[in-house]
CHARMM-style PDB file with segment names, atoms N, HN, CA, C and O in Angstrom:
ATOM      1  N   UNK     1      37.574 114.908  93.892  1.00  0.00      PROA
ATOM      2  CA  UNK     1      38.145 114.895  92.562  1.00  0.00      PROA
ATOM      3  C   UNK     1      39.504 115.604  92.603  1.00  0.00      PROA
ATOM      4  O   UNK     1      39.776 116.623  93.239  1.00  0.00      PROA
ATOM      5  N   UNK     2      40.338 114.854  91.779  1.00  0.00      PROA
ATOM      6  HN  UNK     2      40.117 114.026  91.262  1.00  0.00      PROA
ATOM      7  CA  UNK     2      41.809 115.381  92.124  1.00  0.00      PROA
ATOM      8  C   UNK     2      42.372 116.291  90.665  1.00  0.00      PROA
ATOM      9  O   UNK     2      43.458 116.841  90.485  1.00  0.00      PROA
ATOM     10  N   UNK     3      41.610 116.228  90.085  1.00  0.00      PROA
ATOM     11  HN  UNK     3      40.728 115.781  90.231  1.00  0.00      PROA
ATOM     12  CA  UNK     3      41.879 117.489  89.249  1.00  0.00      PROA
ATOM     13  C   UNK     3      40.603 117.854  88.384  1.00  0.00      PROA
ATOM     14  O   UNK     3      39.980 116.833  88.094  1.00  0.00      PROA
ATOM     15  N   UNK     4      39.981 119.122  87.842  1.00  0.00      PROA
ATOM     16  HN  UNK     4      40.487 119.951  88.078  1.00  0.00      PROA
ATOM     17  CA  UNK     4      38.753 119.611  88.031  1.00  0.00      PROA
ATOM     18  C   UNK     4      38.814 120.031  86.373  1.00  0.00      PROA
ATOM     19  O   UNK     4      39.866 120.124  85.741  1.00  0.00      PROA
ATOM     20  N   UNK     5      37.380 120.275  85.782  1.00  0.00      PROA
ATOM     21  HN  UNK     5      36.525 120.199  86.295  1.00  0.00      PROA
ATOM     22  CA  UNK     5      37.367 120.559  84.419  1.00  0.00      PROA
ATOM     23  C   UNK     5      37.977 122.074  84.097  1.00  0.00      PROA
ATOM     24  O   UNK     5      38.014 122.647  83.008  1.00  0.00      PROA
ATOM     25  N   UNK     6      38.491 122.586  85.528  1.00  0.00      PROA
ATOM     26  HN  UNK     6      38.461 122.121  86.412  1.00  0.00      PROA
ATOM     27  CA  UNK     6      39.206 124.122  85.160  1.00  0.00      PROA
ATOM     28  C   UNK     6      40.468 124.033  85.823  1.00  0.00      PROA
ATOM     29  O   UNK     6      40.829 124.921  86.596  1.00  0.00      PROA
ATOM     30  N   UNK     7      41.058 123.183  85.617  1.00  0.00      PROA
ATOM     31  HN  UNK     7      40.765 122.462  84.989  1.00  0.00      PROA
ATOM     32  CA  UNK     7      42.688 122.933  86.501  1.00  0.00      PROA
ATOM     33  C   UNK     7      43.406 123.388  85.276  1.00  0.00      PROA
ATOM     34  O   UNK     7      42.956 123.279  84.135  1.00  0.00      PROA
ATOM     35  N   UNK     8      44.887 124.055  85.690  1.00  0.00      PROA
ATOM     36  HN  UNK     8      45.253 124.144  86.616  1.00  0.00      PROA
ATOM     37  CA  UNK     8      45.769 124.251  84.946  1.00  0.00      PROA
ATOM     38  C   UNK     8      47.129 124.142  85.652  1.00  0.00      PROA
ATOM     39  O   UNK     8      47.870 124.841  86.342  1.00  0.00      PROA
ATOM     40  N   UNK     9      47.071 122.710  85.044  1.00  0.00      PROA
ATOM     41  HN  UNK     9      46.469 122.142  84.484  1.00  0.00      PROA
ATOM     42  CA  UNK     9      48.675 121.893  86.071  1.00  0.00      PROA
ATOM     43  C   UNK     9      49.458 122.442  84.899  1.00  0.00      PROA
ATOM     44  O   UNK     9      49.479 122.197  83.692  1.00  0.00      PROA
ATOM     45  N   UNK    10      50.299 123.543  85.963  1.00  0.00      PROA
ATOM     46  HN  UNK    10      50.283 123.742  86.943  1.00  0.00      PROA
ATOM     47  CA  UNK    10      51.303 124.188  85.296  1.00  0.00      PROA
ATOM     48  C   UNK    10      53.032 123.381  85.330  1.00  0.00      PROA
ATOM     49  O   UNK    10      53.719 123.114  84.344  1.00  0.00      PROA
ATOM     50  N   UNK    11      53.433 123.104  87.034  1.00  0.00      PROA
ATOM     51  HN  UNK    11      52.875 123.321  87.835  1.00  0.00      PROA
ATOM     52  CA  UNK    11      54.376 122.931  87.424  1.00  0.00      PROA
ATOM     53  C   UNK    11      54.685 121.496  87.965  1.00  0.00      PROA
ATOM     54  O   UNK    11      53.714 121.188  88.657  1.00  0.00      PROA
ATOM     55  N   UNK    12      55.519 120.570  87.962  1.00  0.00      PROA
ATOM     56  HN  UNK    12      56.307 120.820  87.400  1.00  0.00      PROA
ATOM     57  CA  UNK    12      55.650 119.622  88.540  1.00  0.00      PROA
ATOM     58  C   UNK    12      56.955 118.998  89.162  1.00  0.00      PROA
ATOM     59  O   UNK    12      57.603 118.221  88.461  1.00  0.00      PROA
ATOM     60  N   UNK    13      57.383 119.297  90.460  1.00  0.00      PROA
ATOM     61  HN  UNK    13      56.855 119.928  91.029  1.00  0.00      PROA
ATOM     62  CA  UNK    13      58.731 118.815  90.897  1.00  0.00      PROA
ATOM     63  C   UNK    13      58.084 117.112  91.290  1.00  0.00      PROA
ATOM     64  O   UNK    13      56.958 116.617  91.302  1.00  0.00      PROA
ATOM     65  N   UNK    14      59.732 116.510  91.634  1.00  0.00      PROA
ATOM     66  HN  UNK    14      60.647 116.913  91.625  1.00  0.00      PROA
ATOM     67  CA  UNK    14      59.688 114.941  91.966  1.00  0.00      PROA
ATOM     68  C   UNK    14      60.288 114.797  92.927  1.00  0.00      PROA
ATOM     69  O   UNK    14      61.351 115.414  92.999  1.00  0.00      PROA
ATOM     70  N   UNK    15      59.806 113.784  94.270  1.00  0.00      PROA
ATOM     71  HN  UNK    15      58.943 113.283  94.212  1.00  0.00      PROA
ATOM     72  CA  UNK    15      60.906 113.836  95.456  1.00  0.00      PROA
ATOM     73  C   UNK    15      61.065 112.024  95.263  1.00  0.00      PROA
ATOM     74  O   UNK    15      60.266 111.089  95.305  1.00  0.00      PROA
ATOM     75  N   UNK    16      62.250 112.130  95.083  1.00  0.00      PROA
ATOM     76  HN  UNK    16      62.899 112.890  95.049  1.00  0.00      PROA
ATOM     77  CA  UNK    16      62.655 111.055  94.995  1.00  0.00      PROA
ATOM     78  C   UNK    16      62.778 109.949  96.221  1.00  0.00      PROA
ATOM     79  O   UNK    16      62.689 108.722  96.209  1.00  0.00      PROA
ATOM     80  N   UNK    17      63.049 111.024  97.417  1.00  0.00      PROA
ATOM     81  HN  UNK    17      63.121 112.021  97.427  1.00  0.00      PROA
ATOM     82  CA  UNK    17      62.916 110.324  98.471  1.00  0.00      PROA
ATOM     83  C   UNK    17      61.672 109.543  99.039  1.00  0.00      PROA
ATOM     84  O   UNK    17      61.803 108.462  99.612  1.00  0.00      PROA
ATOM     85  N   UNK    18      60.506 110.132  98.851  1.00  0.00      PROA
ATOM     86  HN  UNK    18      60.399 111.010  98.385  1.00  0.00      PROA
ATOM     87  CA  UNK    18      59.596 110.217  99.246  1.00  0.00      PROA
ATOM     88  C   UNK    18      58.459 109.420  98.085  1.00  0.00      PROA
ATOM     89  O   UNK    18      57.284 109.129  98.308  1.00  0.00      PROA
ATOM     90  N   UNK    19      59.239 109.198  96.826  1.00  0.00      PROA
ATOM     91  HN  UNK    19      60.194 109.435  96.645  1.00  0.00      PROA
ATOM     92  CA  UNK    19      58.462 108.592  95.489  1.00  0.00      PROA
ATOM     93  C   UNK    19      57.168 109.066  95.398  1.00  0.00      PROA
ATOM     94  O   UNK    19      56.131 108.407  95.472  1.00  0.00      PROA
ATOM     95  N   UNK    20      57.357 110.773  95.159  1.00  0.00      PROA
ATOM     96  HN  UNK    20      58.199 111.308  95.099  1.00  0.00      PROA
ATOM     97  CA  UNK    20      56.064 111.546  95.215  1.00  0.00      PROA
ATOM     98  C   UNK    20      56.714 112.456  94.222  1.00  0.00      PROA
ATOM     99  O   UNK    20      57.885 112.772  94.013  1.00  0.00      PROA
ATOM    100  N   UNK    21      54.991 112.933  93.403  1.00  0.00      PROA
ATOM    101  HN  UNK    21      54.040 112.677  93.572  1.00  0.00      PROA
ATOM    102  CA  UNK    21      55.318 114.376  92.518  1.00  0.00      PROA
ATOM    103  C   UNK    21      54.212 114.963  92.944  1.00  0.00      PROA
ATOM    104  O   UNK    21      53.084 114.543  93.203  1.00  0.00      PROA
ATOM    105  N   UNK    22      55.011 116.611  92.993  1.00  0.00      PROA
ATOM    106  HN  UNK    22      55.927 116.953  92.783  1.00  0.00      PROA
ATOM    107  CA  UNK    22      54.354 117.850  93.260  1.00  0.00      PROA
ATOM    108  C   UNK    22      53.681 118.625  92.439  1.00  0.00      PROA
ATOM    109  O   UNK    22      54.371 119.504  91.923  1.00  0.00      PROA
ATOM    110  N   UNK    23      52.122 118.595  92.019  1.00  0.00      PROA
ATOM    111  HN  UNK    23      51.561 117.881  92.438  1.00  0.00      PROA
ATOM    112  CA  UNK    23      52.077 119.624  90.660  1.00  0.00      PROA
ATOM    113  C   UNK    23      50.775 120.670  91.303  1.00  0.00      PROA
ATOM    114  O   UNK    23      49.680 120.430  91.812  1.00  0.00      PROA
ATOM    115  N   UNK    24      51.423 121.741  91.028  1.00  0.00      PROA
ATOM    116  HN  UNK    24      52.312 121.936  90.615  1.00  0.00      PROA
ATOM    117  CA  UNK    24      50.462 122.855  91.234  1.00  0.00      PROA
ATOM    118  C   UNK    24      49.670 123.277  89.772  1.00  0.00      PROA
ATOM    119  O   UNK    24      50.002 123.461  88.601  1.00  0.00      PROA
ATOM    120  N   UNK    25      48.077 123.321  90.802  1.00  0.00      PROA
ATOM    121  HN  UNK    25      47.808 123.171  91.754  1.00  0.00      PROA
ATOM    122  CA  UNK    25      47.147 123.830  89.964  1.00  0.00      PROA
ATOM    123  C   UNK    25      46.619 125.609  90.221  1.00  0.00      PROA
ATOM    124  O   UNK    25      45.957 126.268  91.023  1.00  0.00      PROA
ATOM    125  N   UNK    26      47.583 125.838  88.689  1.00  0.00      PROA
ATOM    126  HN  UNK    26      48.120 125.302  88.038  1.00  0.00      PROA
ATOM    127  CA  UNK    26      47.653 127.343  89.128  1.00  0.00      PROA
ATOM    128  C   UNK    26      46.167 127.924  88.695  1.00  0.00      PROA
ATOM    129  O   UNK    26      45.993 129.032  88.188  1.00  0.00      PROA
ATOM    130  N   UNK    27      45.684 127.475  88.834  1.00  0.00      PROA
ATOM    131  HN  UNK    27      45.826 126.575  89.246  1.00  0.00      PROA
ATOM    132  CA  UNK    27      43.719 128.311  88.271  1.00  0.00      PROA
ATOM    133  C   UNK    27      43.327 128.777  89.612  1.00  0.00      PROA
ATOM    134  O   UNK    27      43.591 129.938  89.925  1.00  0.00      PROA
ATOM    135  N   UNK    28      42.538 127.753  90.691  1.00  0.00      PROA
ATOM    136  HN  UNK    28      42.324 126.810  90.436  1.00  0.00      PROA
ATOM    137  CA  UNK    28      42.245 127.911  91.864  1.00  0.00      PROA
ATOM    138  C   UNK    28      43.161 128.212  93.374  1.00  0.00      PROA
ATOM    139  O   UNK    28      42.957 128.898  94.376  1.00  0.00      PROA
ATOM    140  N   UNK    29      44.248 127.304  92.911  1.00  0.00      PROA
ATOM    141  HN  UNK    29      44.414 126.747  92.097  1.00  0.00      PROA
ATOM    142  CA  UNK    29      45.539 127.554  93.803  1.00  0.00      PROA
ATOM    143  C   UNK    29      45.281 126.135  94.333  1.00  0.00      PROA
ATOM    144  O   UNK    29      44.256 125.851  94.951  1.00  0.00      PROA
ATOM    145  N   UNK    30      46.144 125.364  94.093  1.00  0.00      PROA
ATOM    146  HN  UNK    30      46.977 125.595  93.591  1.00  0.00      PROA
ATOM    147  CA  UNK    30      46.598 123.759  95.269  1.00  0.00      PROA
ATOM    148  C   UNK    30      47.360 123.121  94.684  1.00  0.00      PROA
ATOM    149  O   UNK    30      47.854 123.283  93.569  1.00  0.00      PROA
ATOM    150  N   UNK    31      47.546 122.019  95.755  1.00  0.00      PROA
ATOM    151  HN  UNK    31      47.144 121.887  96.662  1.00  0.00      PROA
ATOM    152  CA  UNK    31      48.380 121.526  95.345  1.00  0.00      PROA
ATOM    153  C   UNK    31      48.208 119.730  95.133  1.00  0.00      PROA
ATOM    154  O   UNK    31      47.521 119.137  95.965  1.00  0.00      PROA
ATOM    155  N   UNK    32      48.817 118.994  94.072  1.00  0.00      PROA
ATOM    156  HN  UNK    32      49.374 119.476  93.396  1.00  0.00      PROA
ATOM    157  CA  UNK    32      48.311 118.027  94.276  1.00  0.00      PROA
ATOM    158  C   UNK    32      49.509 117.074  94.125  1.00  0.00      PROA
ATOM    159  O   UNK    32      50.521 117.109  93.425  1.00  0.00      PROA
ATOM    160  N   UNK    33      49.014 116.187  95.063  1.00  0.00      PROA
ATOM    161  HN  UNK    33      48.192 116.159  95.631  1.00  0.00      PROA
ATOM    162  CA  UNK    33      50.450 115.318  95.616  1.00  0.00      PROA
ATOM    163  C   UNK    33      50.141 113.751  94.492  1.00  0.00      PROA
ATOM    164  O   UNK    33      49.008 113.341  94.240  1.00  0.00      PROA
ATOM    165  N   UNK    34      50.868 113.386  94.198  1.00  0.00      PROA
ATOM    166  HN  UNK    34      51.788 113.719  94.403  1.00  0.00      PROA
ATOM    167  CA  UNK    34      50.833 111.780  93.239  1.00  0.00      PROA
ATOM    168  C   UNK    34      51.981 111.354  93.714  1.00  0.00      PROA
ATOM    169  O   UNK    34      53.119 111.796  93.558  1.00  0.00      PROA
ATOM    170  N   UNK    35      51.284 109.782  94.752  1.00  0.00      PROA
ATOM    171  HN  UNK    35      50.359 109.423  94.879  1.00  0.00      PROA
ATOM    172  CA  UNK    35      52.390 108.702  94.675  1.00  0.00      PROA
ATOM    173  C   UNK    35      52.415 107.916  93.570  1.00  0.00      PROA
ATOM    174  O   UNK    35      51.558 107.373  92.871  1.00  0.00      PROA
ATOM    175  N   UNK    36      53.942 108.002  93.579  1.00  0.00      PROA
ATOM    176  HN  UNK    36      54.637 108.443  94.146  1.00  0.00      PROA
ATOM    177  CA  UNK    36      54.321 107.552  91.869  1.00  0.00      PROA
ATOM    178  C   UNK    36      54.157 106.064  91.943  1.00  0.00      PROA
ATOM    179  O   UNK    36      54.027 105.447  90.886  1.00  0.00      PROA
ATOM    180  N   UNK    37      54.147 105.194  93.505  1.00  0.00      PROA
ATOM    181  HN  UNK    37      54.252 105.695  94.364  1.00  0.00      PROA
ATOM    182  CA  UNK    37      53.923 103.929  93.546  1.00  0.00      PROA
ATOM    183  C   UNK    37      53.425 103.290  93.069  1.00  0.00      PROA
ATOM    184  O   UNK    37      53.691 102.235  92.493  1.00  0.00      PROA
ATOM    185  N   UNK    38      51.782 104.385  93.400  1.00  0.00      PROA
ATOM    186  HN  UNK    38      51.566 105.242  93.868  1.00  0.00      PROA
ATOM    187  CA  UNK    38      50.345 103.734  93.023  1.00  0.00      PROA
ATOM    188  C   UNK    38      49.507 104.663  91.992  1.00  0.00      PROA
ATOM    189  O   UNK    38      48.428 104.252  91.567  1.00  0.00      PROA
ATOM    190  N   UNK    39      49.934 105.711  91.665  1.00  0.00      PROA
ATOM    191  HN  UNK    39      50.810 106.045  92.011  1.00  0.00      PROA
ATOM    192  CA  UNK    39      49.787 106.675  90.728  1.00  0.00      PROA
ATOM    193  C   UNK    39      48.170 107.018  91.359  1.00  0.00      PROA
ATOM    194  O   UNK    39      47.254 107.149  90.547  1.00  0.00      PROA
ATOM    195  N   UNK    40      47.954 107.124  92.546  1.00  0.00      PROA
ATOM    196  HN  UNK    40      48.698 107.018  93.206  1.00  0.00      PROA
ATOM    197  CA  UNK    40      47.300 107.756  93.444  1.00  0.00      PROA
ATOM    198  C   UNK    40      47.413 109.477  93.529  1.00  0.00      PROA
ATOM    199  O   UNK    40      48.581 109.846  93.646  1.00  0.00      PROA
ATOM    200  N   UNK    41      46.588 110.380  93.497  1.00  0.00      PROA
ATOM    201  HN  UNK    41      45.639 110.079  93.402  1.00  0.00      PROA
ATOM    202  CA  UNK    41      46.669 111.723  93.765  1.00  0.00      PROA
ATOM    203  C   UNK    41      45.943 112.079  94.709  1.00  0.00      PROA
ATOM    204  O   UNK    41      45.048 111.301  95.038  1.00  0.00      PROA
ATOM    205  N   UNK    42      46.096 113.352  95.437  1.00  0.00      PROA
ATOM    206  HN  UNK    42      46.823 113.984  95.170  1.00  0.00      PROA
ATOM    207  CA  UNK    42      45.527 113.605  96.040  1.00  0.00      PROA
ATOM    208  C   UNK    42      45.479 115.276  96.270  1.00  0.00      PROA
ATOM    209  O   UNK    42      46.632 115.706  96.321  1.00  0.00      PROA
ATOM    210  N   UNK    43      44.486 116.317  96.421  1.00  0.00      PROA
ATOM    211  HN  UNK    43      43.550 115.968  96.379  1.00  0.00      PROA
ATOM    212  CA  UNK    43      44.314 117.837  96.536  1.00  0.00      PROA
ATOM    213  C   UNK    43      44.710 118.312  97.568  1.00  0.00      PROA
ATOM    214  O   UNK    43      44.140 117.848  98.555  1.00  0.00      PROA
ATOM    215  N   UNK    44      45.615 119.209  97.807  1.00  0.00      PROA
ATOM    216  HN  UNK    44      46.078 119.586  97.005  1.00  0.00      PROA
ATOM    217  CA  UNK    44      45.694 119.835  98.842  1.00  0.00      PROA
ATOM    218  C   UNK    44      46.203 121.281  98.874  1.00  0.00      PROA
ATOM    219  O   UNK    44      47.121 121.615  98.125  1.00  0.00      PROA
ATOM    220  N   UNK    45      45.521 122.317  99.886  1.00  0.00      PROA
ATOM    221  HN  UNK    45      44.775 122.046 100.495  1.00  0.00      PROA
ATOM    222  CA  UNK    45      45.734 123.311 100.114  1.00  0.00      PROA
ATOM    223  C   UNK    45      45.126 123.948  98.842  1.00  0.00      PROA
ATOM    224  O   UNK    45      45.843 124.411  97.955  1.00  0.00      PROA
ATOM    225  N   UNK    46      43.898 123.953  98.794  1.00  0.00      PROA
ATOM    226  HN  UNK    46      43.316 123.577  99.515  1.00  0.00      PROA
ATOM    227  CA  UNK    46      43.015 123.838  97.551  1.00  0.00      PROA
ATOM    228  C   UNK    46      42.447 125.490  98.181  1.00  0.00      PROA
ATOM    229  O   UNK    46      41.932 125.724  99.274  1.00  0.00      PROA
ATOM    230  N   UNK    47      42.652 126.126  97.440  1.00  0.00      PROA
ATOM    231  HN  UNK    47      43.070 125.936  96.552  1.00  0.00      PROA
ATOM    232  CA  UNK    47      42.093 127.866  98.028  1.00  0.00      PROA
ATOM    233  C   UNK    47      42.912 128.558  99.126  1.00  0.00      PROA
ATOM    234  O   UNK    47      42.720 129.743  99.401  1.00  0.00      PROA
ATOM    235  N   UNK    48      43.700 127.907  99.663  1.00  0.00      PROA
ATOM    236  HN  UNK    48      43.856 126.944  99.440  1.00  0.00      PROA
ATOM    237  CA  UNK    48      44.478 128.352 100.864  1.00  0.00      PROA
ATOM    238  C   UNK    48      45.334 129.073 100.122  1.00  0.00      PROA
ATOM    239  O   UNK    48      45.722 128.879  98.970  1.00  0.00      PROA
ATOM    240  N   UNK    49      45.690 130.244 101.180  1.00  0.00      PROA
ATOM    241  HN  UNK    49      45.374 130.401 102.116  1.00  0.00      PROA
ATOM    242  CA  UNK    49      46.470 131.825 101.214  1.00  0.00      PROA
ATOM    243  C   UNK    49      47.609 131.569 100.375  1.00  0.00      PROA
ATOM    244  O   UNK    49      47.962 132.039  99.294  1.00  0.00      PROA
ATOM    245  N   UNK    50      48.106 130.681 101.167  1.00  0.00      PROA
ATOM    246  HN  UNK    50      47.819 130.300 102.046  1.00  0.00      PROA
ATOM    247  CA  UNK    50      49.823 130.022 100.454  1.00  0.00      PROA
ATOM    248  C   UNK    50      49.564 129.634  99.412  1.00  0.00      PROA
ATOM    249  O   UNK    50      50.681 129.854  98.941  1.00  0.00      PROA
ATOM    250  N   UNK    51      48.843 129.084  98.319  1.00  0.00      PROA
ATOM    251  HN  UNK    51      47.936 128.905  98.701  1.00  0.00      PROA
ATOM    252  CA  UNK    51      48.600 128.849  97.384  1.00  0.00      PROA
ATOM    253  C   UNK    51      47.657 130.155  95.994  1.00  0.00      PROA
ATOM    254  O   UNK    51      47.181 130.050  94.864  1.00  0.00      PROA
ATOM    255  N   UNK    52      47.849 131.277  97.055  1.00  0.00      PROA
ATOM    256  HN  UNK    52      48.236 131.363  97.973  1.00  0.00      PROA
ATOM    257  CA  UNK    52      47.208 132.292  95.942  1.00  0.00      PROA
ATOM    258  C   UNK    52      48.275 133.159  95.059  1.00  0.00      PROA
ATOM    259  O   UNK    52      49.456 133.028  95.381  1.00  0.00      PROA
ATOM    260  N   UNK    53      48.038 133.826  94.232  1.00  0.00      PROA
ATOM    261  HN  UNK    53      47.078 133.933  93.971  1.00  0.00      PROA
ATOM    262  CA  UNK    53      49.079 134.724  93.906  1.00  0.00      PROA
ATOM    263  C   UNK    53      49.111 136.311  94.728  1.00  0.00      PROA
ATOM    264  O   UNK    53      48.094 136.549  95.380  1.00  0.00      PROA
ATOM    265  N   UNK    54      50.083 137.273  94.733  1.00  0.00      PROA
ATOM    266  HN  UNK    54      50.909 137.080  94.203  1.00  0.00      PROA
ATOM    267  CA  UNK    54      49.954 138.470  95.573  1.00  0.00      PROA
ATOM    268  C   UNK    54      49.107 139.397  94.053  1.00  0.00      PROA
ATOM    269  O   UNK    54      49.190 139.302  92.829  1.00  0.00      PROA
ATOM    270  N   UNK    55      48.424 140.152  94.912  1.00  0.00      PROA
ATOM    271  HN  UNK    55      48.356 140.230  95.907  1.00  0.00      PROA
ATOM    272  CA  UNK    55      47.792 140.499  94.667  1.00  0.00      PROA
ATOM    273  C   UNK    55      48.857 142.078  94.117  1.00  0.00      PROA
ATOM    274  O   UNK    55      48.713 143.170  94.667  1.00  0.00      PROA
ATOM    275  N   UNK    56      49.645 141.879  93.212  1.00  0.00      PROA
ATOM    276  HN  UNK    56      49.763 140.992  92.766  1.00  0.00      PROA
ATOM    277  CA  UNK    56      50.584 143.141  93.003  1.00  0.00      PROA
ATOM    278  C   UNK    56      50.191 143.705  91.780  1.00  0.00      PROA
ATOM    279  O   UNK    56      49.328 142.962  91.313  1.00  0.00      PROA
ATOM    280  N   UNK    57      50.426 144.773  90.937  1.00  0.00      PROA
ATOM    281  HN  UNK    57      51.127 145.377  91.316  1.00  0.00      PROA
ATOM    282  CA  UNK    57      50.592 145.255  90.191  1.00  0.00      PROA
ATOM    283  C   UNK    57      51.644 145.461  89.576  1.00  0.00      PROA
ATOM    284  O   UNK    57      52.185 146.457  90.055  1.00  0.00      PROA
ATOM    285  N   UNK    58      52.324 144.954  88.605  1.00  0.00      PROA
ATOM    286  HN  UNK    58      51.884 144.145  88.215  1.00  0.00      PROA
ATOM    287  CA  UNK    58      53.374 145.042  87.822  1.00  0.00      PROA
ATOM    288  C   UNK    58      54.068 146.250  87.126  1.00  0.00      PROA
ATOM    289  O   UNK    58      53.366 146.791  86.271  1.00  0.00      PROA
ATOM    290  N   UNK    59      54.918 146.615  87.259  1.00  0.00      PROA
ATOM    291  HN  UNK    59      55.488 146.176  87.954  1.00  0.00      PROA
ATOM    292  CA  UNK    59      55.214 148.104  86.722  1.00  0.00      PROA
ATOM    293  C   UNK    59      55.808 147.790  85.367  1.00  0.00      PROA
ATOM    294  O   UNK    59      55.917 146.578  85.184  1.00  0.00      PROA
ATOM    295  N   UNK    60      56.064 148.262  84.747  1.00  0.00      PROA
ATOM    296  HN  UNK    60      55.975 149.247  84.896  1.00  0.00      PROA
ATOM    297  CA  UNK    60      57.443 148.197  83.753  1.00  0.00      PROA
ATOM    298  C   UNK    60      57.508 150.132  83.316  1.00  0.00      PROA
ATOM    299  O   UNK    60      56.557 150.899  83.464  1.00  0.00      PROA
ATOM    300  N   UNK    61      58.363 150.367  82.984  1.00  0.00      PROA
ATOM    301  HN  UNK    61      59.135 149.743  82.864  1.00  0.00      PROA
ATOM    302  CA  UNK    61      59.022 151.632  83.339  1.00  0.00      PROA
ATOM    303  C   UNK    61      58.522 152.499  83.699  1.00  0.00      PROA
ATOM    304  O   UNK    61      58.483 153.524  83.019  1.00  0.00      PROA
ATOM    305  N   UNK    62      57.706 152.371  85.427  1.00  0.00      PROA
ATOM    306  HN  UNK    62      57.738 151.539  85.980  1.00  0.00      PROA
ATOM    307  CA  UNK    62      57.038 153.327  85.903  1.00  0.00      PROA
ATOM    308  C   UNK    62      55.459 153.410  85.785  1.00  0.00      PROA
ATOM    309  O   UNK    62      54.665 154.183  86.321  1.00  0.00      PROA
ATOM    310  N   UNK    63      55.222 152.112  84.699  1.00  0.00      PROA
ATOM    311  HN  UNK    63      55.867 151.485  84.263  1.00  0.00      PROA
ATOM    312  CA  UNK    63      53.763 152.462  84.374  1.00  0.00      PROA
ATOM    313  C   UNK    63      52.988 151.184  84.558  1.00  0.00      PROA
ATOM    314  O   UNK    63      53.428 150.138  84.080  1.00  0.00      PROA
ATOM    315  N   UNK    64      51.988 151.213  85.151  1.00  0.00      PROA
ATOM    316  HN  UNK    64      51.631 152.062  85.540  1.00  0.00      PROA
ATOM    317  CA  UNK    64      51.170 149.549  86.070  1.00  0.00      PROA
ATOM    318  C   UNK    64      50.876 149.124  84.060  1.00  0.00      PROA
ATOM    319  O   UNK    64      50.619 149.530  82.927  1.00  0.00      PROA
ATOM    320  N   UNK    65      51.129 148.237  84.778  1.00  0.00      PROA
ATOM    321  HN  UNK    65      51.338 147.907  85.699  1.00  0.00      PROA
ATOM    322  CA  UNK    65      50.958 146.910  83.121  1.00  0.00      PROA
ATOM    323  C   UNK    65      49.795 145.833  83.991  1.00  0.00      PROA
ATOM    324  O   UNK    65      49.975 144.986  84.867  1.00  0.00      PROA
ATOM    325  N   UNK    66      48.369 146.402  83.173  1.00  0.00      PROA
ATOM    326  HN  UNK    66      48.223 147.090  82.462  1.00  0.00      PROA
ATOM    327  CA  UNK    66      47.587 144.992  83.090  1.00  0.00      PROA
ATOM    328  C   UNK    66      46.958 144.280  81.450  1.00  0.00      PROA
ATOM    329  O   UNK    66      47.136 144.746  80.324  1.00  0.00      PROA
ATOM    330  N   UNK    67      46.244 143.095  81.830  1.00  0.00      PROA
ATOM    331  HN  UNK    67      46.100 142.716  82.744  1.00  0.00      PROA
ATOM    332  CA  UNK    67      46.128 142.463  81.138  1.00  0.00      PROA
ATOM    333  C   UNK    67      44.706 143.123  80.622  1.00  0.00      PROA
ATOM    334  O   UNK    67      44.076 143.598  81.567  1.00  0.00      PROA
ATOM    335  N   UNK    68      44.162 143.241  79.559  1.00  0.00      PROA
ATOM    336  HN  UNK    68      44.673 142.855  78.791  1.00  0.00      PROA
ATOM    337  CA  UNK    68      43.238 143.831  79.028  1.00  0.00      PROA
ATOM    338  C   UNK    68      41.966 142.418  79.147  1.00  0.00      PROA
ATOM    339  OT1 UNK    68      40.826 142.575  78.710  1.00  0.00      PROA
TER     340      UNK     68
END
């Protein structure tokens, strides 16, 4: 399945060369490729490292800011 009842396709670039779009699903982390030919998709790098966020803590003036 190429996109899941908890996906949140945030982002989407276009390669024109290649007649492909790029949209990341920022919930789990991947990425999913659509040829625009055949309006075919496909998952990839679905949990992989490169696809996670860092694991940082955000400061703002000196003081860690989380989300409640």
């Amino acid at each position: 399945k190429v996109i899941s009842s908890t996906s949140y396709l945030i982002d989407v670039r276009i390669d024109e060369k290649r007649n492909e779009a790029y949209i990341t699903d920022s919930n789990v982390g991947a990425l999913i490729i659509v040829d625009l030919s055949t309006g075919e998709g496909r998952r990839v790098l679905e949990d992989h490292p490169a696809t996670k966020s860092e694991q940082k803590i955000l400061k703002i003036e000196g003081q860690p800011f989380q989300r409640r």
